[in-house]
VEXMAR-349960 format. One record per atom (N, C-alpha, C, O): residue in three letters; x, y, z. Coordinates in nm, 2 decimals. Last residue first. Layout:
ATOM | Ala | X | Y | Z;
...
This chain:
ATOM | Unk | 7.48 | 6.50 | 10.48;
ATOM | Unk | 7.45 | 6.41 | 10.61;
ATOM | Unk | 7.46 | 6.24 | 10.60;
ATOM | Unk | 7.44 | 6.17 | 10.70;
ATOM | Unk | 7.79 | 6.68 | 10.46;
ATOM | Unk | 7.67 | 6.57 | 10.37;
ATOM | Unk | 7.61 | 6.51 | 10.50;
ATOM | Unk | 7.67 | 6.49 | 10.61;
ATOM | Unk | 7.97 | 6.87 | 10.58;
ATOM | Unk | 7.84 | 6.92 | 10.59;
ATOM | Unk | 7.76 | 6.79 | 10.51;
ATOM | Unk | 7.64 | 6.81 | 10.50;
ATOM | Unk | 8.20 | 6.79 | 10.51;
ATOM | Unk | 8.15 | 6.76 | 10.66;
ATOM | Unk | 8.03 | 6.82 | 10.64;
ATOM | Unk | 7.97 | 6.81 | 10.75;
ATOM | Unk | 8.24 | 6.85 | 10.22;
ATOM | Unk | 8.24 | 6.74 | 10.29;
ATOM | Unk | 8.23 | 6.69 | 10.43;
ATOM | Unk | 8.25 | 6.57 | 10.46;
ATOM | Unk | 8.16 | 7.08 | 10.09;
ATOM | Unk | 8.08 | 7.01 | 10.13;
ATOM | Unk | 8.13 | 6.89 | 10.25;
ATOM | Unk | 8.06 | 6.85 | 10.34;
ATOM | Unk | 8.40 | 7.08 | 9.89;
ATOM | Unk | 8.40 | 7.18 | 9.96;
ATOM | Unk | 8.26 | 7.16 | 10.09;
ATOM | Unk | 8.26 | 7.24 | 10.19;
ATOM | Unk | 8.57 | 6.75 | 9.88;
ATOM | Unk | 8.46 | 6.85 | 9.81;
ATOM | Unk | 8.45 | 6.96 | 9.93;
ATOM | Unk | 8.48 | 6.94 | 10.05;
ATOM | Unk | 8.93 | 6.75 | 10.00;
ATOM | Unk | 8.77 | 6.67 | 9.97;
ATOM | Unk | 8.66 | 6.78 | 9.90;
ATOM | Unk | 8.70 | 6.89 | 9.87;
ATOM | Unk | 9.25 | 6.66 | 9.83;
ATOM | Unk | 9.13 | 6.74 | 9.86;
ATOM | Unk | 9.03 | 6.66 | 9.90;
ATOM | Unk | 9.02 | 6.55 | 9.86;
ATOM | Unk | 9.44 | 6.46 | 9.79;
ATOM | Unk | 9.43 | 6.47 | 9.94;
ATOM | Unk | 9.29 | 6.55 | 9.97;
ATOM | Unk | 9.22 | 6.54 | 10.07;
ATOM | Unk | 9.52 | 6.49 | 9.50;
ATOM | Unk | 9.49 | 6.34 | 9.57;
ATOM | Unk | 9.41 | 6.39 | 9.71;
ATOM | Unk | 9.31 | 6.34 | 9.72;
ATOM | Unk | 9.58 | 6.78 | 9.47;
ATOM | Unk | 9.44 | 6.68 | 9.35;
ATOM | Unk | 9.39 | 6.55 | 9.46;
ATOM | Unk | 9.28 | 6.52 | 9.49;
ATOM | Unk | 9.77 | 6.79 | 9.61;
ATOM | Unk | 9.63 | 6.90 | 9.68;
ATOM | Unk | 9.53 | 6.81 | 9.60;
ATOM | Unk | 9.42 | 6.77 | 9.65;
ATOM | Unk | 9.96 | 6.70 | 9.52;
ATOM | Unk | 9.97 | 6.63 | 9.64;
ATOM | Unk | 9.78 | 6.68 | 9.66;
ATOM | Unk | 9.70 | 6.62 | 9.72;
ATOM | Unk | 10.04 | 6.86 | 9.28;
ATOM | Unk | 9.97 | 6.72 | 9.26;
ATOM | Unk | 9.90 | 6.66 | 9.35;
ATOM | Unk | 9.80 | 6.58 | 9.32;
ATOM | Unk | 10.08 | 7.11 | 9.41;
ATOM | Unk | 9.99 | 7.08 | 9.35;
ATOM | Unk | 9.91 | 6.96 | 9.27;
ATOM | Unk | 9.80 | 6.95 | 9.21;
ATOM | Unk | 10.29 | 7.02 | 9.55;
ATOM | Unk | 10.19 | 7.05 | 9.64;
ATOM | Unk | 10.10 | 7.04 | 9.54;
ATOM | Unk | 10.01 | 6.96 | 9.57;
ATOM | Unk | 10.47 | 6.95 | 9.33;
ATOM | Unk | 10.44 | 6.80 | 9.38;
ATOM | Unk | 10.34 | 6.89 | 9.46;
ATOM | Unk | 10.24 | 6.82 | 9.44;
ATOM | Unk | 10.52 | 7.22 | 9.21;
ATOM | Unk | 10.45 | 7.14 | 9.16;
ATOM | Unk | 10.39 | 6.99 | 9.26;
ATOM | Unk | 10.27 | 6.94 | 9.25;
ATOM | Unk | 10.60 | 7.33 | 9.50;
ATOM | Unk | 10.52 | 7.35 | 9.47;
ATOM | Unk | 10.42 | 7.25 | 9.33;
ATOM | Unk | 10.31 | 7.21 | 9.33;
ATOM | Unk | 10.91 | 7.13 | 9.45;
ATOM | Unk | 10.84 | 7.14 | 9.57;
ATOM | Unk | 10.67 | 7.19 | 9.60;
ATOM | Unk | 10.60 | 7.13 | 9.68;
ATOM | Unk | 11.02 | 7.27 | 9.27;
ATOM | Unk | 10.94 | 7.11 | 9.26;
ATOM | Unk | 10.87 | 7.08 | 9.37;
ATOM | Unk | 10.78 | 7.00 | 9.38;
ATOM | Unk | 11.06 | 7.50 | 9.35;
ATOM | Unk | 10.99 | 7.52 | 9.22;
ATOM | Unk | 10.96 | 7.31 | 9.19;
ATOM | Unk | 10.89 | 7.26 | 9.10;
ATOM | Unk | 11.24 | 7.44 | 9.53;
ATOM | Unk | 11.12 | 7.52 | 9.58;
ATOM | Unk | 11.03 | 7.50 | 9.51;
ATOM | Unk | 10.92 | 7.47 | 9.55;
ATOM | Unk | 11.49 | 7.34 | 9.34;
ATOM | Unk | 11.41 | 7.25 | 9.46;
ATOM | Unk | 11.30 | 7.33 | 9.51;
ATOM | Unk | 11.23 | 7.24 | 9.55;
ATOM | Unk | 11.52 | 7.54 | 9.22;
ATOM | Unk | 11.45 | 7.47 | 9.15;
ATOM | Unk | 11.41 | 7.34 | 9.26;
ATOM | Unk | 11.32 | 7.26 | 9.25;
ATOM | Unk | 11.63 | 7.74 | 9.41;
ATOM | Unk | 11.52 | 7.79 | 9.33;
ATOM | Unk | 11.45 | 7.65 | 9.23;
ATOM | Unk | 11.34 | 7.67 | 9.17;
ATOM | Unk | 11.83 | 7.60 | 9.51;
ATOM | Unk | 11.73 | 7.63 | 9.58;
ATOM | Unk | 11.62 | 7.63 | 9.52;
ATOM | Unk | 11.52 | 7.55 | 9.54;
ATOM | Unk | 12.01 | 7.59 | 9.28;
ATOM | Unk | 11.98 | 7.43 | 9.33;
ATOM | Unk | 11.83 | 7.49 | 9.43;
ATOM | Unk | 11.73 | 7.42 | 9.43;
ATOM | Unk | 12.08 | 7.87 | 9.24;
ATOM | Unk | 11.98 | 7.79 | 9.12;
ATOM | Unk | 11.96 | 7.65 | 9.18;
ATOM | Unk | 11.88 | 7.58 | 9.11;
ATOM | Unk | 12.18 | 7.92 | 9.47;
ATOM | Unk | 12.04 | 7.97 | 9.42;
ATOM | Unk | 11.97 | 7.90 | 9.34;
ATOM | Unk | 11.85 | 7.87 | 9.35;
ATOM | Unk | 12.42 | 7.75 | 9.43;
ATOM | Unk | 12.33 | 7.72 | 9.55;
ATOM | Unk | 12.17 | 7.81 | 9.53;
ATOM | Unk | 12.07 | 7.76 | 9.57;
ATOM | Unk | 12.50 | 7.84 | 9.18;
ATOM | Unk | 12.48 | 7.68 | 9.18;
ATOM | Unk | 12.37 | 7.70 | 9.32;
ATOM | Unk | 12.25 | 7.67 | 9.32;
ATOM | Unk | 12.69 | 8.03 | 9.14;
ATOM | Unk | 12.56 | 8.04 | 9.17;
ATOM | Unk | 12.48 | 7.89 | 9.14;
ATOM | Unk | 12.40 | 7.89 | 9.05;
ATOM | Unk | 12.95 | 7.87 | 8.94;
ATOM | Unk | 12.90 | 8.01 | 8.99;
ATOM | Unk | 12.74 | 8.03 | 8.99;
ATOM | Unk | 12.67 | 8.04 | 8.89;
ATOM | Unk | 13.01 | 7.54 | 9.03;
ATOM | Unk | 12.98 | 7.67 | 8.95;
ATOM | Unk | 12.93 | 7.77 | 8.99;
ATOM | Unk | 12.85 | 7.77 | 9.08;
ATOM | Unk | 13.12 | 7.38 | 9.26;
ATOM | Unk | 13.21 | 7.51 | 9.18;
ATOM | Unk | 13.13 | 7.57 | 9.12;
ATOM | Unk | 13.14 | 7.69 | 9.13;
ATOM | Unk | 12.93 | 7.22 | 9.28;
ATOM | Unk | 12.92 | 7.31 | 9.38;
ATOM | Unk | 13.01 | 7.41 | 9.34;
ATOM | Unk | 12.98 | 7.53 | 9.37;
ATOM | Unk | 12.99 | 7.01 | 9.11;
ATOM | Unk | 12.88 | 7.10 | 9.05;
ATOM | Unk | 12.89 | 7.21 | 9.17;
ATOM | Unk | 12.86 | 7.32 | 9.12;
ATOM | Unk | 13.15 | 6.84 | 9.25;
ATOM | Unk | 13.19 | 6.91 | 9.12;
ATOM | Unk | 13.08 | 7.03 | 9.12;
ATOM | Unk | 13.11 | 7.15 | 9.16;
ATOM | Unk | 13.12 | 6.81 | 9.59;
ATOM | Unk | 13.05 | 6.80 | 9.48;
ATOM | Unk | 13.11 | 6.91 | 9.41;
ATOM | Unk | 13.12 | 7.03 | 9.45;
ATOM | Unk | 13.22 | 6.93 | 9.82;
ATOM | Unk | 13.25 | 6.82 | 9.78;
ATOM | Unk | 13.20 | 6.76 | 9.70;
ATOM | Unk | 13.22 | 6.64 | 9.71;
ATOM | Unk | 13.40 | 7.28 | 9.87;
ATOM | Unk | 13.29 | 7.21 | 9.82;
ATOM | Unk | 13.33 | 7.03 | 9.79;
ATOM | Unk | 13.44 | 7.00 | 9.74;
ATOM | Unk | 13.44 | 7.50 | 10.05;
ATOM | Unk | 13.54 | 7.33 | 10.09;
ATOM | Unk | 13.42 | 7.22 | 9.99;
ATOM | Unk | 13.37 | 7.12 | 10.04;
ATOM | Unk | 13.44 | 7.81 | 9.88;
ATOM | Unk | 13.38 | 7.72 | 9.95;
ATOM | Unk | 13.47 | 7.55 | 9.99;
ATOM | Unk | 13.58 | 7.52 | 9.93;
ATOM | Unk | 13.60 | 8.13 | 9.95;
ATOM | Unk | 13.64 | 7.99 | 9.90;
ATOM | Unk | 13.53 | 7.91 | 9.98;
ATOM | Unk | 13.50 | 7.93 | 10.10;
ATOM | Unk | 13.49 | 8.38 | 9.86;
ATOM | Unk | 13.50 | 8.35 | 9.96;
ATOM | Unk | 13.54 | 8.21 | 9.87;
ATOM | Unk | 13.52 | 8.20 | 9.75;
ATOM | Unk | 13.47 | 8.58 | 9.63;
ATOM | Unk | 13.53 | 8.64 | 9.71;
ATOM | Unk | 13.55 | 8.50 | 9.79;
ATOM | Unk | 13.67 | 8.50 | 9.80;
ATOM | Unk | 13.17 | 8.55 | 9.49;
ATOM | Unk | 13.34 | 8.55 | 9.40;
ATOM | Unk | 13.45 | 8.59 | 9.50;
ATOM | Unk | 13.54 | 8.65 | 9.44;
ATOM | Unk | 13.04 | 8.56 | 9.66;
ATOM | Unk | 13.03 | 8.40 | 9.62;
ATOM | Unk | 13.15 | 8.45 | 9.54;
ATOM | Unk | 13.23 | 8.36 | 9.52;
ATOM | Unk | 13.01 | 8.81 | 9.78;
ATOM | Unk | 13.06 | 8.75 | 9.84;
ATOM | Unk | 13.10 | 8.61 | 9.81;
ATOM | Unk | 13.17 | 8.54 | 9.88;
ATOM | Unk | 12.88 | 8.92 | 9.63;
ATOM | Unk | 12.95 | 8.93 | 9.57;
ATOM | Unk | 13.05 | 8.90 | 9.64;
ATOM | Unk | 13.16 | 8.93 | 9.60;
ATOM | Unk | 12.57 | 8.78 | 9.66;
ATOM | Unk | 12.64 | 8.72 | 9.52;
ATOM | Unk | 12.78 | 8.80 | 9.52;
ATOM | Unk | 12.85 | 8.76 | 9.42;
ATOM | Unk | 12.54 | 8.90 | 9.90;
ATOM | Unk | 12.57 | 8.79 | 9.91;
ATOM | Unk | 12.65 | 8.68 | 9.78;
ATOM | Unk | 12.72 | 8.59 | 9.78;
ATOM | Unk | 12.51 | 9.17 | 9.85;
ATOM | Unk | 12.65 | 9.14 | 9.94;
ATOM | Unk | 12.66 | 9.05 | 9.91;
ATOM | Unk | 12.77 | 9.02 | 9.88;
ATOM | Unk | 12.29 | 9.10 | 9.70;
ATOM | Unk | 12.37 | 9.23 | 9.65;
ATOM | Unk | 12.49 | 9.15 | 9.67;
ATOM | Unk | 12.56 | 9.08 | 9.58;
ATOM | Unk | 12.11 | 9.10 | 9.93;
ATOM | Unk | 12.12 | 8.97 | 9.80;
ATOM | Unk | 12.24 | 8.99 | 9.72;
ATOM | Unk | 12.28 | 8.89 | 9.67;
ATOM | Unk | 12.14 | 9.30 | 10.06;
ATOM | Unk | 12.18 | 9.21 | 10.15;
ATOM | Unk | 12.20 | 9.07 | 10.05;
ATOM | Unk | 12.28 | 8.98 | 10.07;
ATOM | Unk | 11.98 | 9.47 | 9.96;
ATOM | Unk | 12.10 | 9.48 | 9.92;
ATOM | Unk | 12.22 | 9.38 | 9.98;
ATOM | Unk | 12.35 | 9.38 | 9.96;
ATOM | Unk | 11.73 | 9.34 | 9.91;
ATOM | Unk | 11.83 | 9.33 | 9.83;
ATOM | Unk | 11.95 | 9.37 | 9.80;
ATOM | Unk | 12.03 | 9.35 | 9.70;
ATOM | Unk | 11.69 | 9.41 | 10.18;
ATOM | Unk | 11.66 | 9.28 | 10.13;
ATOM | Unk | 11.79 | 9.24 | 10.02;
ATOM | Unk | 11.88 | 9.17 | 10.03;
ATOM | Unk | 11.67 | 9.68 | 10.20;
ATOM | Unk | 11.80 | 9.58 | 10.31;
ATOM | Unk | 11.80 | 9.46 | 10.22;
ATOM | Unk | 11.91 | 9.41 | 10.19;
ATOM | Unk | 11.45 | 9.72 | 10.06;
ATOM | Unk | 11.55 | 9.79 | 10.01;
ATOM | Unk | 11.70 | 9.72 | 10.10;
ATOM | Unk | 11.81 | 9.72 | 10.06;
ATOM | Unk | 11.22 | 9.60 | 10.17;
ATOM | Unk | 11.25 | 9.55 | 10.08;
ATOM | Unk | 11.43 | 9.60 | 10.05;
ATOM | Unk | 11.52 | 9.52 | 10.03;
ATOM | Unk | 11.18 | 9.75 | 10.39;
ATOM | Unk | 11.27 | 9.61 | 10.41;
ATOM | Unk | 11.29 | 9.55 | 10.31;
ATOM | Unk | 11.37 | 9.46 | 10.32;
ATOM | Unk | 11.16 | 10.02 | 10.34;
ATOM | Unk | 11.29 | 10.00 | 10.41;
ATOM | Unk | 11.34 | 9.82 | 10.40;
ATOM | Unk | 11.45 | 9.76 | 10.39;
ATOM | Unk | 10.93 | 9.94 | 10.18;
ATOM | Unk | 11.02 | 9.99 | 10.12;
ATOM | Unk | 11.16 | 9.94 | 10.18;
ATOM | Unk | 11.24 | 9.88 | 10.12;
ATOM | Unk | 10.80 | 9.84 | 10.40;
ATOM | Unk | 10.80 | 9.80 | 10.31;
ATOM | Unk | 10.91 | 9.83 | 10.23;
ATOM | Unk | 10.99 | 9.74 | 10.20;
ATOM | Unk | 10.76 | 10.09 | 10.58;
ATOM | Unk | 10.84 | 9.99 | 10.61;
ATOM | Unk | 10.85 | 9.86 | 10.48;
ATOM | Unk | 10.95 | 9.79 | 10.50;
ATOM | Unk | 10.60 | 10.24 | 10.41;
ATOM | Unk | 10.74 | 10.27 | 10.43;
ATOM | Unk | 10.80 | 10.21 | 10.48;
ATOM | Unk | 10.92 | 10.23 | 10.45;
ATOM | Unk | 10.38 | 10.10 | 10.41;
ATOM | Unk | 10.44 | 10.15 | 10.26;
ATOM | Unk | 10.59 | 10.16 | 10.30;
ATOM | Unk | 10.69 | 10.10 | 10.24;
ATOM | Unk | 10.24 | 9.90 | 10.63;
ATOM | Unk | 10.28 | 10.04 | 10.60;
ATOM | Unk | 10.39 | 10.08 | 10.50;
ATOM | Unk | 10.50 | 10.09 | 10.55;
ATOM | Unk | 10.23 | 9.63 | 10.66;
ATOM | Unk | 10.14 | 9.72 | 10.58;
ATOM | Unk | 10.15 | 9.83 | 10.59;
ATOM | Unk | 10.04 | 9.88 | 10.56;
ATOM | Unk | 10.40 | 9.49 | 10.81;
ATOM | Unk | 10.41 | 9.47 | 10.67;
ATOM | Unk | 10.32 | 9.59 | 10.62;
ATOM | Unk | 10.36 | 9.65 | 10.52;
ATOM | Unk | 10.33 | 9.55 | 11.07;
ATOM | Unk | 10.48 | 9.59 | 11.07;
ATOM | Unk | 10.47 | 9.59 | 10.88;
ATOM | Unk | 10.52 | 9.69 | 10.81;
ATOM | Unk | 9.98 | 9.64 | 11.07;
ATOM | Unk | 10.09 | 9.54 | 11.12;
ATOM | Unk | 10.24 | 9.64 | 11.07;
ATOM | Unk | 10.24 | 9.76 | 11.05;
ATOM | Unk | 9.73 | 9.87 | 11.23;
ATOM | Unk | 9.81 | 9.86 | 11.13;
ATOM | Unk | 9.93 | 9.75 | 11.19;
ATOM | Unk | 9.98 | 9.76 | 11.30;
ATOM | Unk | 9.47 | 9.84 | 11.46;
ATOM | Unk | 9.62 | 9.80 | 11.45;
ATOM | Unk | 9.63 | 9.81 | 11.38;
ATOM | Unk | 9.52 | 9.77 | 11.33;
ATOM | Unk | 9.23 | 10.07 | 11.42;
ATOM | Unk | 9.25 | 9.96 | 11.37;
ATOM | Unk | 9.39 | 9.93 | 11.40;
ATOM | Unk | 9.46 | 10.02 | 11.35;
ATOM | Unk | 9.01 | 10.25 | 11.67;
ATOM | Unk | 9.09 | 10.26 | 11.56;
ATOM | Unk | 9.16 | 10.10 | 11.56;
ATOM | Unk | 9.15 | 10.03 | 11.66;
ATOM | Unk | 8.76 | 10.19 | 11.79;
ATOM | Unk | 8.77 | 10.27 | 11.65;
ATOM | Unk | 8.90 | 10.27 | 11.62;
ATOM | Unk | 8.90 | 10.30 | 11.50;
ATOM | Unk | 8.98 | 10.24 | 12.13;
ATOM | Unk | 8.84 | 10.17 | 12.07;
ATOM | Unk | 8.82 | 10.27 | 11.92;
ATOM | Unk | 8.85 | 10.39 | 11.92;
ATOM | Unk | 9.28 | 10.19 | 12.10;
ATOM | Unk | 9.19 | 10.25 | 12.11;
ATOM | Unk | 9.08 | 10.25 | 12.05;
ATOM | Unk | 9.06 | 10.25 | 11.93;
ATOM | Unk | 9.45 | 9.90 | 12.07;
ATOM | Unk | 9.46 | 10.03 | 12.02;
ATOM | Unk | 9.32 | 10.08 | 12.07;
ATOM | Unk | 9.24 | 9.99 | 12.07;
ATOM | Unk | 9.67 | 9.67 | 12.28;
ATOM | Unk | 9.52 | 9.69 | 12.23;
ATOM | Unk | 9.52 | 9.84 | 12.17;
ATOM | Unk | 9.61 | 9.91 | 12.22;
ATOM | Unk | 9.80 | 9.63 | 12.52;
ATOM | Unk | 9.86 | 9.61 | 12.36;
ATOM | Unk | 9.77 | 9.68 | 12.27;
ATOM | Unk | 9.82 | 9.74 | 12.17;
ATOM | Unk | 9.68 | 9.60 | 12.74;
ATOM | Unk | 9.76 | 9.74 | 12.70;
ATOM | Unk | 9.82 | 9.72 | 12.58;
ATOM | Unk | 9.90 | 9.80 | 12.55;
ATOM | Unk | 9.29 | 9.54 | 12.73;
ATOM | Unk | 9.49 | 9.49 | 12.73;
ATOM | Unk | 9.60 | 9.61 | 12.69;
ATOM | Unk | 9.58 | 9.70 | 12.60;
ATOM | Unk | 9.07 | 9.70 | 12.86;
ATOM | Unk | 9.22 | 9.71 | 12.71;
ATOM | Unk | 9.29 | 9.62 | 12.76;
ATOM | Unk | 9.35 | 9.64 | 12.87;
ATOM | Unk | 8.92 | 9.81 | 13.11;
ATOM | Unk | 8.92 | 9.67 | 13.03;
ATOM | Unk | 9.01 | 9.63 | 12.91;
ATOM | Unk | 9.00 | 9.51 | 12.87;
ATOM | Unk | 9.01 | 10.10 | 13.29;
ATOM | Unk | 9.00 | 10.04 | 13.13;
ATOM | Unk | 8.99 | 9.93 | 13.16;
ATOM | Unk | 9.06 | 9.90 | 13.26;
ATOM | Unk | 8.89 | 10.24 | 13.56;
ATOM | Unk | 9.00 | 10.16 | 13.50;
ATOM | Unk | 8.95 | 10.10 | 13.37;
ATOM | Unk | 8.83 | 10.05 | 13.37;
């Protein structure tokens, strides 16, 4: 009787994940975008019940995302200057 977990691959050989094979990559990139595709051509197609002026303009919810992520990263990199310790710091005696 084996000791493996049955999930386990064969002694020498290495799990490959779901991301690191070329071709699954491809497949998911290619749903990805076409799924981004459907979605902008869905924003000239659907009525929103918007309650903010600004929510009419065309593509307003991307560009509100993309620049809340994009302050979101600068403030991590302010937040990392205050909060870091030296790369030493449980090792000082």
């Amino acid at each position: 009787m084996s000791d493996r977990h049955p999930g386990t691959p064969p002694d020498g050989a290495e799990r490959r994940h779901f991301f690191e094979k070329p071709e699954n990559l491809r497949w998911f990139f290619g749903d990805f975008y076409v799924l981004c595709a459907v979605l902008v051509a869905l924003d000239f197609v659907v009525h929103r019940h918007a309650e903010h002026p600004w929510e009419h303009l065309l593509d307003f919810y991307p560009l509100y995302g993309f620049l809340g992520i994009s302050v979101l990263v600068i403030a991590a990199k302010g937040l990392r200057r205050v909060v870091m310790r030296p790369e030493d710091y449980y090792d000082r005696d």
